[in-house]
C-alpha positions as CSV (number, residue, x, y, z in Angstrom):
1,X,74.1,71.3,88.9
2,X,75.1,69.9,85.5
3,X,76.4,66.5,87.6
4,X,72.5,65.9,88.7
5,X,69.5,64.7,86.5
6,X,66.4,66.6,86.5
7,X,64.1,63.5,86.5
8,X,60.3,63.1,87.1
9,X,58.6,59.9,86.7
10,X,56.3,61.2,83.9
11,X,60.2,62.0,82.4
12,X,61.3,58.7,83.3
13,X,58.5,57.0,81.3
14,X,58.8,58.8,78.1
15,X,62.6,58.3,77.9
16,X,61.8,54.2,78.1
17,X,58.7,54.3,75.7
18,X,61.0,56.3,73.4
19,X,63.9,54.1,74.2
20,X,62.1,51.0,73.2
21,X,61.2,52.1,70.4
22,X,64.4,53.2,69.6
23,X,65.9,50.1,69.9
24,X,63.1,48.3,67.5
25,X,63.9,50.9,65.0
26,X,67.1,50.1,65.3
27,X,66.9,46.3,64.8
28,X,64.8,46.6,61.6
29,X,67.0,48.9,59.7
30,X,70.0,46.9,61.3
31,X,67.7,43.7,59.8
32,X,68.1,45.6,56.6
33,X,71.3,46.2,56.5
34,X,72.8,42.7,57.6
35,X,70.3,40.9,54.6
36,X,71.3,43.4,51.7
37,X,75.2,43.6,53.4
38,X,75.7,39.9,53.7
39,X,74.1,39.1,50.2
40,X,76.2,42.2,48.7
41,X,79.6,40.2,49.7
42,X,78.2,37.1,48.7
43,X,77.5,37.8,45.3
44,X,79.9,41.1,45.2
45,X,77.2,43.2,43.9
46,X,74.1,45.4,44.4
47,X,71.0,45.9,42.0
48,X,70.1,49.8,42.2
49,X,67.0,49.1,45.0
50,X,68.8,47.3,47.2
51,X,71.6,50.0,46.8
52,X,69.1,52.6,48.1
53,X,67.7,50.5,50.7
54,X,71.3,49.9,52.4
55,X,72.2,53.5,52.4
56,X,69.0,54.0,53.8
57,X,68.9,51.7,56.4
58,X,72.4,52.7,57.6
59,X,70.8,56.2,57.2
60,X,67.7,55.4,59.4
61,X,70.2,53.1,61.9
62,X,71.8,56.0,62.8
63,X,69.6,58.8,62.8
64,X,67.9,57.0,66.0
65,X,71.0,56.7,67.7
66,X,71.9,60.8,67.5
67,X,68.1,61.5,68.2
68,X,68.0,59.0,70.7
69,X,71.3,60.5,72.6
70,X,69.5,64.8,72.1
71,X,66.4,63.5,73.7
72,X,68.0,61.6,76.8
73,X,70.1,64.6,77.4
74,X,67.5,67.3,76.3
75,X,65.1,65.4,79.0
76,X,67.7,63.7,81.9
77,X,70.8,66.0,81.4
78,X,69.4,69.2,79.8
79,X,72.3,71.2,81.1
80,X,74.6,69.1,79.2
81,X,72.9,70.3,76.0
82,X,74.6,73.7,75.7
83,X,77.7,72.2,76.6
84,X,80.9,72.8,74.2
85,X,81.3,70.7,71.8
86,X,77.9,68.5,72.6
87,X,75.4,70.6,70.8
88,X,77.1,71.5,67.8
89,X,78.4,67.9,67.6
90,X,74.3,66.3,68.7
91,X,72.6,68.8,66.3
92,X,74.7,68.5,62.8
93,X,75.4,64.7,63.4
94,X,71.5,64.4,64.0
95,X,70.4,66.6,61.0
96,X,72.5,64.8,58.4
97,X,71.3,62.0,59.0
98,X,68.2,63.0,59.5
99,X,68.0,64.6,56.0
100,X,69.5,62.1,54.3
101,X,67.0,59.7,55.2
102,X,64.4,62.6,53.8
103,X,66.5,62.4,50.4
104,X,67.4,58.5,50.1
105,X,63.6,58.1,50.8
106,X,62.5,60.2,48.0
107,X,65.1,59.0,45.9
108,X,63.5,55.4,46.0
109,X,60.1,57.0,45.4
110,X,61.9,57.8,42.4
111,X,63.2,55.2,41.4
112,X,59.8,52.8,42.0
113,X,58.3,55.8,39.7
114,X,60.6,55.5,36.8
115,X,61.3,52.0,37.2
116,X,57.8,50.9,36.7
117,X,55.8,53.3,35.3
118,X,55.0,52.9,31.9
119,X,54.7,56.0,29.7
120,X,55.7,56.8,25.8
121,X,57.5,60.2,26.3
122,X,61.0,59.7,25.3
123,X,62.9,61.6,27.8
124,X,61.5,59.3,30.4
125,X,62.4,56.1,28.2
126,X,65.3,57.5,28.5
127,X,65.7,57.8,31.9
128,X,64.2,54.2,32.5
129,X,67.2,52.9,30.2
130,X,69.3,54.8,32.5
131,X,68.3,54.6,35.8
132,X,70.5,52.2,37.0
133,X,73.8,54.8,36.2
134,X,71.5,57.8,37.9
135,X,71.1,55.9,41.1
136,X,74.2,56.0,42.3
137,X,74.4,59.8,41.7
138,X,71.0,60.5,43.1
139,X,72.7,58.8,46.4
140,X,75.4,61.0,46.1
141,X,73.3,64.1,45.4
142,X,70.9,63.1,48.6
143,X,74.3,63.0,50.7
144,X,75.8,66.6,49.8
145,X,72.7,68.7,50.6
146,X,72.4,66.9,54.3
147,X,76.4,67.9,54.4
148,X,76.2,71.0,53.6
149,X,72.9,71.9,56.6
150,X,75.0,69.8,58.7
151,X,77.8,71.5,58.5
152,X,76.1,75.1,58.8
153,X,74.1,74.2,61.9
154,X,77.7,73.5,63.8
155,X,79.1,76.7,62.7
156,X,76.1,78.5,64.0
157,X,75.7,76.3,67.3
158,X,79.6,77.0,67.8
159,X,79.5,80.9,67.4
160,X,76.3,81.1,69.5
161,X,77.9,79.5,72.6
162,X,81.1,81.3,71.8
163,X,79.4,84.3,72.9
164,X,77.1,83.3,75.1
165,X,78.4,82.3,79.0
166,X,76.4,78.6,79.5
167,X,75.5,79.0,83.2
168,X,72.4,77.6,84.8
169,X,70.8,81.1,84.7
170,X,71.7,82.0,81.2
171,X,70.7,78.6,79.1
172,X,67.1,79.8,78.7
173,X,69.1,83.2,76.9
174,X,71.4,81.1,75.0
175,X,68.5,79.0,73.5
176,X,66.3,82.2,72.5
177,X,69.8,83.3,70.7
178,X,70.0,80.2,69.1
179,X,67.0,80.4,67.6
180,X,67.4,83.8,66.4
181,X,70.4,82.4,64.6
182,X,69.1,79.2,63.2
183,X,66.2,80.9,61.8
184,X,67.5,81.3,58.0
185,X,69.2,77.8,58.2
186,X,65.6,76.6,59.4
187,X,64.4,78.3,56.1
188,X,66.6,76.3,54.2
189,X,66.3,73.4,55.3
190,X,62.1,73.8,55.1
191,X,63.1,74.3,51.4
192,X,65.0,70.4,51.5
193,X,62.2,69.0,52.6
194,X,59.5,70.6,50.4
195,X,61.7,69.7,47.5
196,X,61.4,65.8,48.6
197,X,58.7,66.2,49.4
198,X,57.4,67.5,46.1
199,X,59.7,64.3,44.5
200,X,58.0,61.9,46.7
201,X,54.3,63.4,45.7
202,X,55.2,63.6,41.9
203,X,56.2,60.0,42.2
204,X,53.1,59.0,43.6
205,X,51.0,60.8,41.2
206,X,52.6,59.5,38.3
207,X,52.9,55.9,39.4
208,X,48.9,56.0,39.9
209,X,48.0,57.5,36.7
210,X,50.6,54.8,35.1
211,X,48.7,52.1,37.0
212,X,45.0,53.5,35.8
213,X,46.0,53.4,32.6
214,X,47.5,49.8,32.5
215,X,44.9,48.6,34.3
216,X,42.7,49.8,31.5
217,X,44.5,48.2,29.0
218,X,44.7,44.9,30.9
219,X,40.5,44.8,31.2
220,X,40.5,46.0,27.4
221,X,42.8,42.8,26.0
222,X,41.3,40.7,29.0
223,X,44.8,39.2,30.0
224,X,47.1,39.4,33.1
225,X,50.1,40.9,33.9
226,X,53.1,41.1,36.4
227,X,53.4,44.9,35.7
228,X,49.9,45.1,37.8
229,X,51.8,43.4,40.9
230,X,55.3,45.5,40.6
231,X,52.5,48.9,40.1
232,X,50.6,48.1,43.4
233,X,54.0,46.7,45.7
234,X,55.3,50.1,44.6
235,X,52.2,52.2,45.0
236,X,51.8,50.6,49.0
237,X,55.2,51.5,49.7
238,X,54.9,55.1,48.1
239,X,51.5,56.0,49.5
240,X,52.6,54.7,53.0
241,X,55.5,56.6,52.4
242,X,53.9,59.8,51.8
243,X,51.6,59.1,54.6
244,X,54.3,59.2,57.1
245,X,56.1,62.0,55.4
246,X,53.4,64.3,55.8
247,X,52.8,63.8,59.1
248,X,56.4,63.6,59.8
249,X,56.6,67.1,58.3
250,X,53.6,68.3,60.3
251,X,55.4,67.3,63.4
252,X,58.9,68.5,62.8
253,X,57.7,72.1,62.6
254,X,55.6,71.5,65.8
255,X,58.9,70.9,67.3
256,X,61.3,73.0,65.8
257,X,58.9,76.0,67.1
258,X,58.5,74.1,71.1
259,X,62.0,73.1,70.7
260,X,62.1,74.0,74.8
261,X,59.3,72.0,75.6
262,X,60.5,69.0,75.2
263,X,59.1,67.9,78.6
264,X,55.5,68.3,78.0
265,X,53.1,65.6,78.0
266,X,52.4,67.0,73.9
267,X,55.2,67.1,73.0
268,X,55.7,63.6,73.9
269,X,53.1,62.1,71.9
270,X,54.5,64.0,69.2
271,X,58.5,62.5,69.4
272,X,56.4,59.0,69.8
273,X,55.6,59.4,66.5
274,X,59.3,60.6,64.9
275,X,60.9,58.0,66.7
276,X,58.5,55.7,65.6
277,X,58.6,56.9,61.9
278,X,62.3,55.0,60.5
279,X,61.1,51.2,61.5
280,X,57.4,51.8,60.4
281,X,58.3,52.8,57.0
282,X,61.3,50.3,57.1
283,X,58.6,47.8,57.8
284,X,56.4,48.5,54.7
285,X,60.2,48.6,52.7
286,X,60.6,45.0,54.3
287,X,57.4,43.8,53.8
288,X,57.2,45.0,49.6
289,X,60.9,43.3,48.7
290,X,60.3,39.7,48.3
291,X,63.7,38.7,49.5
292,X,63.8,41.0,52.6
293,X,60.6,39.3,53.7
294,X,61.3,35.9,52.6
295,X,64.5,36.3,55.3
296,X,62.8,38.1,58.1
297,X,60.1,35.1,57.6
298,X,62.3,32.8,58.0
299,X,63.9,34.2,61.2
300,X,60.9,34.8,63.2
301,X,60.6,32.0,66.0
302,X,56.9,32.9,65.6
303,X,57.1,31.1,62.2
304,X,59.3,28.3,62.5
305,X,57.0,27.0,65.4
306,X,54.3,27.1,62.3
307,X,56.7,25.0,59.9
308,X,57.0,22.7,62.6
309,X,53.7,22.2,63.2
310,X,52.8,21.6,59.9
């Protein structure tokens, strides 16, 4: 029955290793959010990174809470799933989010691109003068597509079980429907991601050959410059980006085509690494913003028994 949990030890496991990382997840983006938050009513304003790294924090923060709540039920409670209103309400809640930490994260990849590269074509000196007024419409931009899939994805969820009778013998029906039905939306939403995707790549590409070519110039006029350190902070955080995007990618197909094994020991190592995905990256975001890092040093226990030492 619905009432009693279908739990197996191997079950049991996975559900805490993904629950504990869960929960470190969600203290580094919360991390995130408190520092830029707290310094945002301090000094009642925002510079444009720190704008993008509190939206996507609060992105990140709760896109492991809805994917943390799917996976308990999909592997405790799978009844529950297919359950009026809790899919339609799990699955669009879980996708915005989802997406719009996709889109926030290219949008900084963006921004490190035009922010630092260097490069005499006038329509990106133009853009460089006016990155700061694009930024917050890039945000909105990286919010209305995540919307709109969100939005789509309960309609479809809520017609499907509309029609379908949700009965112990029938889920395994209702989920081969669902997939039937979600298949254009799945198209579409491949398309969201390529397109970041592509943003995040270009950004990368164009930051490195901005880098080579400064890095020339700097061994040519034998002479140092800050614009080296602000390439290569930017470049880690990009590359590592892209890193985890790819395989992120890779894996999100893997389960959007075993979305009913959830179960399986692969599958498992797989949602190890999506769950794991928001506080690694958030990590290399920490660790590249000099004020974000400063704070977390200064709040590890770890450290201040150093300082004391000393």
């Amino acid at each position: 029955s619905p009432q009693q949990p279908n739990v197996t030890s191997f079950r049991a496991i996975a559900v805490g290793i993904i629950t504990l990382e869960v929960l470190a997840g969600m203290w580094i983006n919360a991390f995130i959010i408190c520092v830029l938050g707290i310094g945002w009513v301090k000094k009642k304003a925002l510079n444009s990174n720190e704008k993008i790294l509190l939206l996507l924090g609060c992105c990140r923060f709760c896109s492991l809470c809805f994917a943390w709540v799917y996976y308990f039920l999909s592997i405790i409670y799978p009844n529950y799933i297919y359950v009026q209103p809790t899919q339609q309400v799990l699955v669009s809640f879980r996708t915005f989010f989802n997406y719009s930490d996709l889109w926030v994260s290219a949008c900084l990849c963006v921004f490190y691109c035009i922010k630092i590269a260097n490069f005499r074509n006038r329509f990106f000196i133009y853009l460089k003068g006016k990155i700061d007024k694009i930024v917050p419409w890039l945000l909105l931009g990286s919010e209305i597509f995540p919307l709109v899939i969100g939005i789509l994805l309960y309609d479809i969820a809520d017609k499907v079980q509309c029609n379908n009778s949700t009965g112990p013998g029938n889920l395994w029906k209702v989920n081969i429907k669902m997939d039937e039905q979600f298949l254009p939306l799945y198209f579409v939403a491949g398309l969201g991601f390529f397109t970041s995707f592509t943003a995040v790549v270009s950004s990368a590409l164009l930051l490195l050959f901005s880098l080579w070519r400064h890095k020339r110039k700097m061994q040519t006029n034998s002479m140092n410059s800050l614009s080296m350190d602000a390439h290569i902070r930017a470049m880690k955080s990009i590359l590592s980006f892209f890193i985890l995007y790819s395989i992120n990618f890779i894996f999100f197909i893997v389960t959007m085509f075993n979305s009913r094994k959830r179960g399986t020991p692969k599958m498992f190592i797989i949602y190890v690494f999506l769950f794991a995905f928001p506080g690694l990256h958030s990590i290399i975001l920490i660790l590249s913003n000099p004020k974000l890092e400063k704070t977390l040093l200064r709040i590890l226990p770890c450290v201040k028994c150093k300082v004391c030492m000393k």
